[in-house]
N, C-alpha and C positions, 0 to 999 in steps of 0.2 A: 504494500500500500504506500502511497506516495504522502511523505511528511510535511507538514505544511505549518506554520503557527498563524496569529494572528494576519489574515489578511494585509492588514494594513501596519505592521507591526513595525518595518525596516527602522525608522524614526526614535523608537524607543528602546530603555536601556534598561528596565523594571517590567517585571508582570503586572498585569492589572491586580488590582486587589479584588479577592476574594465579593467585599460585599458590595465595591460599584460595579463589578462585571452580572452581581442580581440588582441592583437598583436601575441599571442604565438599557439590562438588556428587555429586546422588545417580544424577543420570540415567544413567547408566553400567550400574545395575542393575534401578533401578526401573523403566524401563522396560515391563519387564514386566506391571507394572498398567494399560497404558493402556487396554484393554477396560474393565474394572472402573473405570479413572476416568473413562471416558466414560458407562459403565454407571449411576453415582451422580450426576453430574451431570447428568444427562435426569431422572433422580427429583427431583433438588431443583429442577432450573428450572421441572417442573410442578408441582412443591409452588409456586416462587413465583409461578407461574402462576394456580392454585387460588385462593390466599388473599391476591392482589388486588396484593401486594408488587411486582408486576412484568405490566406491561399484553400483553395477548394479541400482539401484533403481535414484541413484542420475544422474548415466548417462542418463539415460533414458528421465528422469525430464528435465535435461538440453536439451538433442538434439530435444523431443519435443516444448521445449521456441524458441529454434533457428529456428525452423521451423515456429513457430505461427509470431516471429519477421521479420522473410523476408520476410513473407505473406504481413504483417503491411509494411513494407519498397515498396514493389513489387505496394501495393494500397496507396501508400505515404500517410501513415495513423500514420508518426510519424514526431514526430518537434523536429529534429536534436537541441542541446543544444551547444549553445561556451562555457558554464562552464564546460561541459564536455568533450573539449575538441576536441577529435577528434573521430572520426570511429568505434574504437577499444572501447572506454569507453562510446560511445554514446551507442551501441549495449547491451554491457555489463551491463550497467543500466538499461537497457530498459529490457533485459534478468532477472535480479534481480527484477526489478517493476514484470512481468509474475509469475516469477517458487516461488518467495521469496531469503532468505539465499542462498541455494544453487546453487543458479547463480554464487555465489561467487568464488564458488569451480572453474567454468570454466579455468581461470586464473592461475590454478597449474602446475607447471613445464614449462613454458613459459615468456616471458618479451613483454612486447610493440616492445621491437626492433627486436625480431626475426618473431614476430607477422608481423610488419609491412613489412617486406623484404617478408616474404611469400606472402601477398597478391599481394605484386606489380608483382612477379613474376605469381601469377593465373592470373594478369588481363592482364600484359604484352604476359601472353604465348597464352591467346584468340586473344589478337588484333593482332600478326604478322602470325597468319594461317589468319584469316581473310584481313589483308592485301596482302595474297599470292593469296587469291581469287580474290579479285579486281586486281592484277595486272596480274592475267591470264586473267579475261575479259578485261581486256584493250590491250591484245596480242593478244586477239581472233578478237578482233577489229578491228586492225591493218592489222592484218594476213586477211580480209574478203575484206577491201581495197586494199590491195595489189594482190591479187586476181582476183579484178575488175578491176586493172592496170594494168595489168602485159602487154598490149602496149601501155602503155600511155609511150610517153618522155618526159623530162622534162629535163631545162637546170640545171646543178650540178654546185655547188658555191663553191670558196674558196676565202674567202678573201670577202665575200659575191658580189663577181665580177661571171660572169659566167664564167664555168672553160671547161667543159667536158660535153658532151649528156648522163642523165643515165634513168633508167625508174623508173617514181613514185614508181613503186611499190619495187625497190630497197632503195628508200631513205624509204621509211617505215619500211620497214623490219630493217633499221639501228637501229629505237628506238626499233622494238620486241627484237634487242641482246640489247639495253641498259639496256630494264625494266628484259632482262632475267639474266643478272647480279645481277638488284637489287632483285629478286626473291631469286637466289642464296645466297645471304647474308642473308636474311632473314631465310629460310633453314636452314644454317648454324648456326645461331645465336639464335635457337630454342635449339639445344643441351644446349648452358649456360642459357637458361631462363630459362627452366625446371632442376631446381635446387632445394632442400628442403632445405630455411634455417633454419623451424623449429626446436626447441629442441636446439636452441642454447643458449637461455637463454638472457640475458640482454649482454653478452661477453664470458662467462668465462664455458656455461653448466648451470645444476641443477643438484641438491643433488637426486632428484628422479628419480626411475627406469624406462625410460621413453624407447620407441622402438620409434626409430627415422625414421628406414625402413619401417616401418610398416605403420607411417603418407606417408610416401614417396608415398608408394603402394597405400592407398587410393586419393590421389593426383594425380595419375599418374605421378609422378616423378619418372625420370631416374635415378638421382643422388640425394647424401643428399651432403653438404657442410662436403668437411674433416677436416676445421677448424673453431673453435663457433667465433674467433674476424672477419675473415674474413665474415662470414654466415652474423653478422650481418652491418659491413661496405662497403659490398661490394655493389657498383652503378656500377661497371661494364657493365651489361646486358641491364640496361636505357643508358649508355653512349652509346651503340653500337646503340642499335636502334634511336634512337637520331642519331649518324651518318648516318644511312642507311637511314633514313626516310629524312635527309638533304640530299645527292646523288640523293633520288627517286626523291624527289621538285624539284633537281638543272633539271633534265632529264626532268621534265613535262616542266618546264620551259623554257628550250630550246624547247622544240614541240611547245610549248605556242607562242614564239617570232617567231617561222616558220609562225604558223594559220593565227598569227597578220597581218604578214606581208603579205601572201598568201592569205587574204582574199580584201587585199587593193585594191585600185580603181587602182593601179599604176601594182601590178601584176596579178589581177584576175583571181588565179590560183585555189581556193575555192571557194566554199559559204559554212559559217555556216547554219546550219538549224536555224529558227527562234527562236525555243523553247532555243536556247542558247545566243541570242543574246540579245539587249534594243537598244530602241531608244535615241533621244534627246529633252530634254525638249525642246528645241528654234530651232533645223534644223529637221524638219520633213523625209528630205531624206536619215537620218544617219541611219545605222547600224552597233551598236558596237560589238566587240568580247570581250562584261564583261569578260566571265568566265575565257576564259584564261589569260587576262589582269589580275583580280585579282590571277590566281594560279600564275601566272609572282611572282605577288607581293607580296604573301602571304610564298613564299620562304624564305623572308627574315625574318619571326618570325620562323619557323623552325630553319634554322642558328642560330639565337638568344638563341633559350630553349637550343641549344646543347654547344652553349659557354659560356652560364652561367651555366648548369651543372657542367661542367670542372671546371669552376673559383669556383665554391661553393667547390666543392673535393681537391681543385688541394694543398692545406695546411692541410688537416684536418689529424688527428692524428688518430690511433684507439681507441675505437671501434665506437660505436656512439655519434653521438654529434648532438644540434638541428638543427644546420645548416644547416642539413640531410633529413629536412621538405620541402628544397626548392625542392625539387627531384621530387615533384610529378604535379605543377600547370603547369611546361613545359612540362613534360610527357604528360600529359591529354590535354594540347592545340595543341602539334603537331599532336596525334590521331585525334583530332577533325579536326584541317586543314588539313590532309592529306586524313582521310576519306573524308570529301567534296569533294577536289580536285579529286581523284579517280571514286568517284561516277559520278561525272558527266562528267567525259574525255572517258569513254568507249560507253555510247551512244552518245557525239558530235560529237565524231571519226566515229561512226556508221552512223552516219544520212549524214554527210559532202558530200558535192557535188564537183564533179571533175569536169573541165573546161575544158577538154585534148583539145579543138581546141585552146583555150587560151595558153596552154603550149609549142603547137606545133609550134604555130607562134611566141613563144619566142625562139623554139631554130630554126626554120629557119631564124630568122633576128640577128645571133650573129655568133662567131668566134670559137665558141666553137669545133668544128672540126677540128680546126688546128690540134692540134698534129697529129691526122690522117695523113694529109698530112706530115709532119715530115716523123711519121714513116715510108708511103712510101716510100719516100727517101732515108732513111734510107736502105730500104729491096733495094734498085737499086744499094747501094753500099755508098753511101754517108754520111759522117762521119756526127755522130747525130748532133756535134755543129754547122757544115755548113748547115745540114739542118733546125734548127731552126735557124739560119741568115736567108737563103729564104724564109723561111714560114715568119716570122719578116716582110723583106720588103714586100712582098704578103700581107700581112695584112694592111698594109700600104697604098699601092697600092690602095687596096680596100676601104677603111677609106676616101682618096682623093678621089675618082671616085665615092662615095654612094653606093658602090655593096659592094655585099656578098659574100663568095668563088663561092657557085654554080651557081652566077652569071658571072662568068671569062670564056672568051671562052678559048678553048687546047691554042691558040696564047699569051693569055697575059699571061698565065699560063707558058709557057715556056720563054718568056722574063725574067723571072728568074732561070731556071732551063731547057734541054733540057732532062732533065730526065725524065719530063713528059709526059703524055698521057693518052689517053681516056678514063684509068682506074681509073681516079681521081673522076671520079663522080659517078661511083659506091662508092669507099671509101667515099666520102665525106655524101652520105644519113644519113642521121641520126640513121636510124635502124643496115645500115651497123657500125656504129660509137659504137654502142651501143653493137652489138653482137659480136664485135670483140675484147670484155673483155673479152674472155672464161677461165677465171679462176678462181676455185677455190673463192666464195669472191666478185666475179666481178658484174658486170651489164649487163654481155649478157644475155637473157630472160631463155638458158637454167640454166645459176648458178640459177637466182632468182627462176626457180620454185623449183629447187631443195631446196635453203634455205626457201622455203615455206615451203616444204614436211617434212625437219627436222624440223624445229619451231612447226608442227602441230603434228608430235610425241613426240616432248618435252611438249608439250601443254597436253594430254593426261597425262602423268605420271605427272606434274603438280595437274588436277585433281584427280587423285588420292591421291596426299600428300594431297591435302586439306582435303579431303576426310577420310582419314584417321589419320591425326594429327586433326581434331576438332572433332573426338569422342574421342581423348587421353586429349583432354582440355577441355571438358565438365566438 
């Protein structure tokens, strides 16, 4: 086997110590990129292959090692090393142990730092198509319930008071435009991830004749970086998904505090299915809503990776600096908590039980069709603020007496208003309540199916981007 020390060792005249070769070293987490750093380095050994820097026989030798090495990685057939640091130099030793010397060679016209920005961007540019996939099935999800609702009522909250009559399947469709936003971002933020910082060298470039477009191409990269200090400082593209992946948590987490609460003995406007639920070790008749309980809660370490990113960058000088290590253990926890959460919110949404006689009889024992009557009023001539004074005391009225509007005969209904009449209890139905949002947006049954019909042709060209952005990040 061929002996090798510290890569980078020539320079020094002391071993590392013991406890900064565990404080400093990263392989613990990075890890994780060794697809991706093997992935970049078959690009550049044929780029130096190409442009002559490195002779056919030696390329050959090496991108053969890289192959036998991920084989070995793929069958966890190697014990990753903390003196060696990290990812980059675990492989690279492991590549020299295989080919001999020549492994050596791999490393020309490159630095750790521009190394390192490449991978995160191969790994970062797989995980956000594949996050565009889980959150089209969780819109498919949505979109299959809403469907199944489209006349279910249900009462609409402000102020988490009941406000207005809308149909389930309009309040669902509110999270398809949420997560279709966070889609959007995501989309967008593909253009800066797919970036090639390679060939930027440690800051400054390299003295060799290296084709920077060319690793591009083999990477399926769009763009190369027009500046080598920036290629290598730049966290930008983690900052951004970091933010978006904090938005997606905050949005599950609002749905999360709906379920909790919609599943309660107090609204029983749900049933989770089982397979998402637990019991209680000591009340036998509990069933909890974990899953979203903890995505609730699991929000607040997202938040976390994405404010200490910030805080780690928010002084640091060009180009790189170690500090620049912290970059990647909240990167790699938010993927994990977010994939979770996602995984499992597209079949509980799926499976979820609707209650509609439960919903129904929440919004026939409330007041939520006031404004209705208002606007009646209104439409007979009646200046809006005196008709919400009548409607006011009418509610009133009702509140003293235990009734409910369509409990009022035309008689007490005009002891405040002679403007009334028999038309009031058509307005007052709940269905009529609901269908007389016809706008654009609204909650009458025909907007909702129509914002059905667009979400499900957004949903299509959706799968198609996935579709065709993860064979470009293959």
């Amino acid at each position: 086997m061929y002996e090798v020390s510290k890569l980078w060792g020539g320079r020094f005249t002391k071993k590392t110590d013991q406890l900064v070769e565990e404080y400093t070293a990263s392989i613990m987490f990075d890890k994780e990129l060794a697809e991706e750093d093997i992935q970049g380095s078959l690009a550049h050994v044929t780029m130096l292959g190409k442009q002559g820097i490195l002779p056919a026989d030696d390329v050959e030798a090496i991108k053969d090692g890289l192959h036998r090495v991920l084989q070995r990685i793929k069958r966890n057939d190697i014990e990753f090393s903390i003196s060696d640091e990290d990812i980059h130099m675990n492989i690279e030793k492991t590549l020299i142990d295989d080919v001999g010397p020549v492994g050596g060679k791999l490393h020309t016209g490159r630095s750790r730092n521009d190394q390192v920005a490449t991978d995160m961007h191969l790994y970062l540019r797989k995980r956000v198509v594949e996050f565009v996939d889980m959150l089209h099935k969780l819109q498919s999800a949505l979109i299959e319930q809403a469907k199944a609702n489209i006349d279910t009522i249900v009462p609409g909250y402000t102020h988490l008071q009941r406000a207005q009559p809308i149909l389930f399947a309009h309040h669902l469709m509110a999270y398809v435009s949420m997560f279709g936003r966070d889609l959007e971002r995501l989309q967008d933020s593909y253009k800066r991830i797919n970036m090639l910082p390679l060939g930027a060298g440690a800051l400054a470039g390299t003295t060799f004749p290296i084709d920077r477009h060319f690793v591009a191409s083999q990477l399926k990269f769009d763009r190369v970086y027009e500046n080598s200090l920036d290629a290598v400082s730049d966290r930008d593209f983690i900052l951004e998904f970091l933010s978006h992946a904090s938005i997606i948590m905050m949005h599950l987490s609002r749905l999360s505090e709906e379920l909790i609460l919609w599943s309660s003995t107090e609204f029983r406007f749900v049933e989770l299915d089982d397979a998402f639920c637990t019991g209680s070790s000591i009340m036998p008749q509990k069933k909890n809503p974990d899953v979203p309980e903890l995505v609730r809660g699991k929000t607040g370490r997202v938040y976390g990776n994405l404010v200490g990113l910030l805080t780690v960058l928010k002084s640091l000088p060009l180009a790189y600096n170690k500090d620049m290590q912290e970059d990647k253990e909240g990167m790699f926890d938010t993927v994990k908590t977010m994939q979770g959460a996602l995984q499992l919110f597209a079949p509980m949404i799926a499976t979820m039980k609707v209650n509609k006689q439960q919903m129904r009889q929440a919004v026939n024992q409330d007041f939520s069709n006031a404004t209705d009557i208002a606007d009646f009023l209104v439409g007979k001539g009646l200046p809006f603020r005196q008709a919400h004074e009548v409607i006011g005391k009418t509610v009133l009225y009702c509140i003293e007496q235990n009734k409910y509007l369509l409990d009022l005969t035309l008689e007490e209904f005009k002891q405040f208003s002679q403007l009334f009449d028999d038309r009031i209890y058509n307005v007052l139905q709940p269905e009529q309540v609901v269908n007389a949002r016809n706008v654009y947006g609204g909650t009458a049954k025909v907007q909702v199916e129509a914002a059905i019909a667009r979400a499900e042709q957004v949903l299509e060209q959706t799968a198609a981007w996935v579709t065709e952005f993860a064979e470009k990040s293959r």
